[in-house]
TIPA-193957 format. One record per residue (C-alpha): x, z, y; residue in three letters; residue number from 0. Coordinates in nm, 2 decimals, decimal comma. Example, Ala and Ser with C-alpha at 12.3 -4.5 7.8 and 13.67 -1.06 7.14 Angstrom:
<sites>
@c1 1,23; c3 0,78; c2 -0,45; residu ALA; num 0
@c1 1,37; c3 0,71; c2 -0,11; residu SER; num 1
</sites>
This chain:
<sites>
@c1 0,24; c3 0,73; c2 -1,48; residu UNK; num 0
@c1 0,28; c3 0,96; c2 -1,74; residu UNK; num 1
@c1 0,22; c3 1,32; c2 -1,60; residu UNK; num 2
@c1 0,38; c3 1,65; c2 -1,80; residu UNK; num 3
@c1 0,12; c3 1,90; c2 -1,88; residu UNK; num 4
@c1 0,15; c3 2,14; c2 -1,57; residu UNK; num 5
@c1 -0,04; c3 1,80; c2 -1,39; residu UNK; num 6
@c1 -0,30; c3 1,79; c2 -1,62; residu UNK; num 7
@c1 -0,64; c3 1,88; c2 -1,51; residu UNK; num 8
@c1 -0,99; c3 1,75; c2 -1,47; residu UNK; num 9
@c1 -0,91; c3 1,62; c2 -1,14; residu UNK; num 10
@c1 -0,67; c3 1,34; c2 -1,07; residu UNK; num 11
@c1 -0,49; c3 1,44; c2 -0,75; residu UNK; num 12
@c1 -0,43; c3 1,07; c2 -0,73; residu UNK; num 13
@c1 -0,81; c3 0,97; c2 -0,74; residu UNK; num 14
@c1 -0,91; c3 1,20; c2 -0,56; residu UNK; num 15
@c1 -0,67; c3 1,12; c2 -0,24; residu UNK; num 16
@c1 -0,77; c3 0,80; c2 -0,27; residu UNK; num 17
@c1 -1,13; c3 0,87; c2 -0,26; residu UNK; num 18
@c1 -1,11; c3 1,09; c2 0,05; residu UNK; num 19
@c1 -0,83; c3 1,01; c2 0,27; residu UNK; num 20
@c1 -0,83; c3 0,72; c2 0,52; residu UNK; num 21
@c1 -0,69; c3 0,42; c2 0,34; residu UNK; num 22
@c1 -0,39; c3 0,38; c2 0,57; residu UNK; num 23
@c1 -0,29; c3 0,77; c2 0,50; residu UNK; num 24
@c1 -0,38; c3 0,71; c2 0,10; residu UNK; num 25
@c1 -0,10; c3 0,42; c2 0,19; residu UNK; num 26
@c1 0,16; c3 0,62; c2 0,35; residu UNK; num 27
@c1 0,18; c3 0,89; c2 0,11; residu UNK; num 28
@c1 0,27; c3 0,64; c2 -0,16; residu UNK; num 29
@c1 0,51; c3 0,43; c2 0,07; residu UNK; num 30
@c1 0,64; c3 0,76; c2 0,15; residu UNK; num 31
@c1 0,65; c3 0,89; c2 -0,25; residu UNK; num 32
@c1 0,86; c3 0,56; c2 -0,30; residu UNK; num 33
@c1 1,15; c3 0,58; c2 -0,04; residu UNK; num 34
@c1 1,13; c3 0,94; c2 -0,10; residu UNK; num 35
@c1 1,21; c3 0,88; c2 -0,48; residu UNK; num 36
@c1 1,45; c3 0,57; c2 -0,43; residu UNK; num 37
@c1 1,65; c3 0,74; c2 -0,21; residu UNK; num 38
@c1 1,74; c3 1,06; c2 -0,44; residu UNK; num 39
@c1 1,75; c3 0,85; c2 -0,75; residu UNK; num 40
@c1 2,13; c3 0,86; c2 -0,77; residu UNK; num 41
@c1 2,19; c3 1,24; c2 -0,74; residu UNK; num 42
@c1 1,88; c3 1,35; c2 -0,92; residu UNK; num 43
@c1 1,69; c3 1,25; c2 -1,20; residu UNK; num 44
@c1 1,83; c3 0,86; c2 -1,26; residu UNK; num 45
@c1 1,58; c3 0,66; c2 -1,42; residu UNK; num 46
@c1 1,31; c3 0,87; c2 -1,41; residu UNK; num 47
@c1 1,28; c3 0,89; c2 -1,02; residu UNK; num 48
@c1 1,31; c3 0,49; c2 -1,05; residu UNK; num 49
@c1 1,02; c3 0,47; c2 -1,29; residu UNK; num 50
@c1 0,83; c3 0,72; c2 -1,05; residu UNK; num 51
@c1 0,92; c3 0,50; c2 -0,74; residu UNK; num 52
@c1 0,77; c3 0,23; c2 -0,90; residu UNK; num 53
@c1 0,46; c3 0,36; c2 -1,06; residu UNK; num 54
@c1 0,38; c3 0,46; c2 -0,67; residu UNK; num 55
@c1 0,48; c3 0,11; c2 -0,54; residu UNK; num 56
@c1 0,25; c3 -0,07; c2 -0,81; residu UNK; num 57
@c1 -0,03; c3 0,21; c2 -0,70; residu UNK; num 58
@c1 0,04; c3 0,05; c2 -0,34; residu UNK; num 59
@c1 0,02; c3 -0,30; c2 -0,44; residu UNK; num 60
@c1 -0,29; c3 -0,20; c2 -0,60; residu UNK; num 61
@c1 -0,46; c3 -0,08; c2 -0,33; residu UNK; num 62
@c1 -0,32; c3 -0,41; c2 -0,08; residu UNK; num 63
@c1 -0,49; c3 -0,62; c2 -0,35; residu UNK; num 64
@c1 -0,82; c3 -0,45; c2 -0,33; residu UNK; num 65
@c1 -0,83; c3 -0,49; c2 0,06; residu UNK; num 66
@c1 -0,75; c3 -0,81; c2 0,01; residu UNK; num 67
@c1 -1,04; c3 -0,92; c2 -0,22; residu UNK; num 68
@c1 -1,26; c3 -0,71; c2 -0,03; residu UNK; num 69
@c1 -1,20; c3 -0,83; c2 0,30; residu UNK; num 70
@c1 -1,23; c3 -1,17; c2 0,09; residu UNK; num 71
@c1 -1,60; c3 -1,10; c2 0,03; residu UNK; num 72
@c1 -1,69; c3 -1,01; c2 0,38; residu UNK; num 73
@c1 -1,48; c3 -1,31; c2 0,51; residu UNK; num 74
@c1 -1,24; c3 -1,12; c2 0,73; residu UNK; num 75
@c1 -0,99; c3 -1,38; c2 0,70; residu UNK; num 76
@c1 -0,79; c3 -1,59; c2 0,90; residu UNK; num 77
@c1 -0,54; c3 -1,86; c2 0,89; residu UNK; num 78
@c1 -0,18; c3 -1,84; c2 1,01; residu UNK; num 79
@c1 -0,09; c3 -2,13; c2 1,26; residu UNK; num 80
@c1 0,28; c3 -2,16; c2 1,14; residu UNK; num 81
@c1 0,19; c3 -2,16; c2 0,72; residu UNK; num 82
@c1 -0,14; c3 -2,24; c2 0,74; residu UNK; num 83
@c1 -0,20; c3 -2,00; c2 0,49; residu UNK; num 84
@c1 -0,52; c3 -1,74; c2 0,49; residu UNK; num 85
@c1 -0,47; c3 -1,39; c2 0,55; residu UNK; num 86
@c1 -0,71; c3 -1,16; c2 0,51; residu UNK; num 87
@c1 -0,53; c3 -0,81; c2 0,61; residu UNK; num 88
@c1 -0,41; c3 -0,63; c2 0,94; residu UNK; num 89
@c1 -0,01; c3 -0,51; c2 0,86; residu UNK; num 90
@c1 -0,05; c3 -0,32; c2 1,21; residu UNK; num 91
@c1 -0,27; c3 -0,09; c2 1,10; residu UNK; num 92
@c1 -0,40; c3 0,23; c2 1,31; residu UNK; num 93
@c1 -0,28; c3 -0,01; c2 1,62; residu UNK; num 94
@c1 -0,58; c3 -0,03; c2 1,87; residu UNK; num 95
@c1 -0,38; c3 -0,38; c2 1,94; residu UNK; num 96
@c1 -0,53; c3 -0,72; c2 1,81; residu UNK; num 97
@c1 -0,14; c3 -0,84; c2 1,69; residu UNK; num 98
@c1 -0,19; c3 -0,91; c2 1,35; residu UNK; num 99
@c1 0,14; c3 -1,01; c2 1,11; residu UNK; num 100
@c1 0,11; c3 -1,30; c2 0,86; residu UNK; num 101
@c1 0,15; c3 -1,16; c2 0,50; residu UNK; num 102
@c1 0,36; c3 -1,49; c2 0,37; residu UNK; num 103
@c1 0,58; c3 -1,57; c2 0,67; residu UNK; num 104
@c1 0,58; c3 -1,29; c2 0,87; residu UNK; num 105
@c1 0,49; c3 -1,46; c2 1,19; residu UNK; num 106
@c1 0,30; c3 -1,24; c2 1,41; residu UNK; num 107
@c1 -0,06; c3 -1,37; c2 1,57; residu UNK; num 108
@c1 -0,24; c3 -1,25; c2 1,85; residu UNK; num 109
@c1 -0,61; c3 -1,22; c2 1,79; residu UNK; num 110
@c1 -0,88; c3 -1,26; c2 2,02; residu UNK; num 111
</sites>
C-alpha cells in the first residue's frame, strides 16, 4: 500500500496494531477497512478505494495464513467429518462456545 507523505513516519501504524492489539481486533479493523472502502467506492474515490479495499483484504489473508501455519506447528488441527479436510483455525472467534466452522465447506463442528 502505497502511503502519501502525511503517513509517513518511523512508525507503521499498521505494524504497530498488529503487534499490540488482540489478533481478532487487528482482524476486525481490516475487515472493517474493506467493507468500509468497498462500499463508498462508487461515489468517492473509484479505483483508488478498490485498490485500498484490497490492500487490507490481502493484509487479512495474510494474517489467516500465519494462524494457520502457526497453529500447524503446535498441531491445533482437526479434521472436518463431512470433507475430511484438516482445519487448523476457530472462524467463531471471541465465542466461549466450542462450535468451530470448517474453512473449505463451511460445515460447522462441535468440539469437545
Amino acid at each position: 500500500m502505497t502511503r502519501p507523505s502525511h503517513y509517513k513516519s518511523k512508525i507503521d501504524p499498521l505494524a504497530y496494531m498488529k503487534e499490540n492489539m488482540s489478533a481478532a481486533g487487528y482482524e476486525g479493523f481490516l475487515i472493517g477497512n474493506v467493507i468500509k472502502y468497498v462500499t463508498r467506492y462508487p461515489k468517492k474515490n473509484g479505483l483508488e478505494d478498490l485498490k485500498k479495499a484490497k490492500d487490507y483484504l490481502n493484509k487479512a489473508i495474510e494474517l489467516y495464513e500465519e494462524e494457520e501455519e502457526e497453529n500447524r506447528k503446535k498441531n491445533l488441527c482437526w479434521i472436518c467429518a463431512k470433507c475430511l479436510k484438516p482445519n487448523s483455525r476457530t472462524i467463531l472467534r471471541g465465542s466461549t462456545s466450542t462450535k468451530v466452522r470448517c474453512a473449505y465447506c463451511g460445515s460447522s463442528v462441535r468440539v469437545n
